[in-house]
N, C-alpha and C positions, 0 to 999 in steps of 0.2 A: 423604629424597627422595620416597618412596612417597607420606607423609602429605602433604606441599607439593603433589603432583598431583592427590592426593582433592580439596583444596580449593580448587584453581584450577577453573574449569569449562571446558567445549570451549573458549568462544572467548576464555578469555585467553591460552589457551592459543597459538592461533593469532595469527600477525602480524597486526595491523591493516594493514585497509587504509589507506591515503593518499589526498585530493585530490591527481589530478594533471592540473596545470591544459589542457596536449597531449591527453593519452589519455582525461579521462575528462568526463564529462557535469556540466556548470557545475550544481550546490545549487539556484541561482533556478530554473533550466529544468524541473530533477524536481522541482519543490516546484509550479509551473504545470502541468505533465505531469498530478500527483497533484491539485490541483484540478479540472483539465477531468475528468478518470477521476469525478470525485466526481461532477460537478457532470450531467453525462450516465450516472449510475448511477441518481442522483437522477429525473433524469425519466424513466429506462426506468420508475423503480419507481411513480411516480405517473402513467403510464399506462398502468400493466398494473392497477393500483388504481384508475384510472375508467372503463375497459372492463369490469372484473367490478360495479363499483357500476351502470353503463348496464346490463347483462346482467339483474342480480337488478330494477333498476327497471321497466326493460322486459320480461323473460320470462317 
């Protein structure tokens, strides 16, 4: 029994979670969620990357 636990890791260990279609947050919506997150990560970083390129150009 010991050895069968070394080899399971934490989360087999743990019950999977379930889609449930009531309680919980529809796949399509976090997968759009996680796009926009991307996509506005995106431009913060290429504007804090053409204020230091304007800085070094100009200062």
């Amino acid at each position: 029994m010991a050895e069968a636990q070394k080899r399971m890791s934490q989360t087999t260990l743990k019950r999977r979670q379930k889609f449930h279609p009531r309680r919980d947050v529809r796949p399509a919506v976090l997968l759009q969620a996680n796009r926009l997150a991307v996509r506005v990560a995106a431009i913060v970083i290429v504007a804090f990357l053409a204020v230091v390129a304007l800085q070094l150009a100009f200062g």
